[in-house]
C-alpha positions in Angstrom: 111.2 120.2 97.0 113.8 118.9 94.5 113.5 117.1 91.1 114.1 113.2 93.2 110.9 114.4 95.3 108.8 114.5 92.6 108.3 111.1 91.9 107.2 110.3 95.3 104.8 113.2 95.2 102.9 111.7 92.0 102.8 108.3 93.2 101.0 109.5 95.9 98.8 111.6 93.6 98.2 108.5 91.5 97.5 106.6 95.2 94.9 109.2 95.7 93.2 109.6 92.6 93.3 105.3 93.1 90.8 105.7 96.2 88.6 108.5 94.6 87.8 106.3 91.8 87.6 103.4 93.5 84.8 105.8 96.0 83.2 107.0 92.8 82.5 103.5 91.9 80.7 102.7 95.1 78.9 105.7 94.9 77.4 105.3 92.2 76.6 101.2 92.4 74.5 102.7 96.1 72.8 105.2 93.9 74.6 108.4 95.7 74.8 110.2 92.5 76.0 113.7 93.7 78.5 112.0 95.7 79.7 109.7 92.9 79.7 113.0 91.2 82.0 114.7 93.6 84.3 112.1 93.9 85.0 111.6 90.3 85.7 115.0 89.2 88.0 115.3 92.0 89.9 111.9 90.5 89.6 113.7 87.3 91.3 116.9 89.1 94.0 114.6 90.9 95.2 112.9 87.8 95.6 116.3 85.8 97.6 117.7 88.6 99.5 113.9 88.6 100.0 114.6 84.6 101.7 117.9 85.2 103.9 116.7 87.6 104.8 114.0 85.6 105.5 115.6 82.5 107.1 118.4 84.8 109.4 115.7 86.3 110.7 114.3 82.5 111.1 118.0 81.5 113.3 118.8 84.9 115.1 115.4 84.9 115.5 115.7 80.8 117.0 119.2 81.2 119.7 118.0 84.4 121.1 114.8 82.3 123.8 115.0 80.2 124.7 113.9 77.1 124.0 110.6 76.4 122.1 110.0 79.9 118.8 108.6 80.3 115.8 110.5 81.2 113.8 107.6 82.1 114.7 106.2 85.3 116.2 102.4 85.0 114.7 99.5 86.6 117.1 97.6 89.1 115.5 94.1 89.5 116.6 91.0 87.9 115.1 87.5 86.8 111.4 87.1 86.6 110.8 90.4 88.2 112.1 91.9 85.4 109.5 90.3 83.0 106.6 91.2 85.5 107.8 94.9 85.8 108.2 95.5 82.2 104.7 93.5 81.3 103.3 96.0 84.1 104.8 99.0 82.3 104.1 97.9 79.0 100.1 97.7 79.5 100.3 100.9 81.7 102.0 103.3 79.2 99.6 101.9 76.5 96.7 102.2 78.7 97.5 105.4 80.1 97.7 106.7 77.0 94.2 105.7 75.8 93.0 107.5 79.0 94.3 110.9 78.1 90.9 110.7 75.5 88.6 108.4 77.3 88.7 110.0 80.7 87.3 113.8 79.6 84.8 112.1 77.0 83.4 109.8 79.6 83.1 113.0 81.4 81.6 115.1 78.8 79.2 112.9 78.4 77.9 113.4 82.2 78.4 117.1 81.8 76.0 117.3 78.6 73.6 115.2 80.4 73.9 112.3 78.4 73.7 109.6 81.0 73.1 106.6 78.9 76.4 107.1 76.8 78.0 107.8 79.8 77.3 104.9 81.8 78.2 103.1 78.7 81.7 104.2 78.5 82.2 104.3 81.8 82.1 100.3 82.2 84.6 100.0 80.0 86.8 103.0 81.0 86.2 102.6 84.9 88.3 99.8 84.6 91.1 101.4 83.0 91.5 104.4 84.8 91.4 102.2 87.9 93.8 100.2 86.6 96.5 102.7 85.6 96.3 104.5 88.6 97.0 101.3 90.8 100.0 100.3 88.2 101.2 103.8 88.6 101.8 103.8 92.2 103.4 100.2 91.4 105.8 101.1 88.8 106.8 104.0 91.4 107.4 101.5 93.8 109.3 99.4 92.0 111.9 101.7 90.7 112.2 103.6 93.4 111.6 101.6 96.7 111.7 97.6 95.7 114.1 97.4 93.0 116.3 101.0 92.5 118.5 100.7 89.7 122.3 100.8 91.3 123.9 104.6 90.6 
């Protein structure tokens, strides 16, 4: 594996952790409540690996640069795409951020037992998690697949 595979690697991680939560969600609306269980602590398991190999990737990538290079990696589209990638970005660094905390309480709450707070958060973080791990596989896709930046 080499530092360019990694980004691949977490997008699919994101992709995964995408269809676990969206399982865990079904789960729980047909009242399968060990399955639901299952399912999202295994999300919750994906996206920690996802985080490591994410911050593993800007530590790598930030260590082979040189002076005065970027560590991010530069979007190559043009024109309105432009505005819809960095509108994408935007909400999914600021919302991926919030989920670094809102993820493990939502869990701690279902680990302590306290169900009612729990389902309480989760309605409003469900949505959030679901939707950075979809924009995450996006963003990969557009810098890397749709729109590379020219080297």
């Amino acid at each position: 594996m080499t530092l360019n595979d990694i980004p691949a690697l977490n997008a699919s991680l994101n992709a995964v952790a995408t269809v676990l939560i969206s399982t865990g969600f079904v789960l729980i609306k047909t009242g399968h409540k060990v399955a639901h269980r299952a399912a999202m602590f295994s999300a919750g398991i994906v996206s920690a690996v996802f985080l490591v190999g994410y911050v593993t990737h800007k530590v790598l990538k930030g260590m082979a640069v040189g002076a005065g290079e970027a560590v991010h990696t530069q979007f190559g589209g043009e024109g309105a795409i432009r505005w819809v990638y960095y509108v994408m970005l935007i909400t999914h660094v600021t919302l991926a951020i919030s989920i670094a905390y809102l993820v493990p309480r939502t869990f701690a709450f279902a680990f302590k037992g306290d169900f009612e707070s729990h389902k309480r958060w989760a309605r409003v973080v469900f949505p959030i998690w679901w939707y950075v791990s979809v924009t995450g596989v996006l963003v990969y896709f557009f810098l890397y697949q749709w729109w590379p930046a020219a080297r």
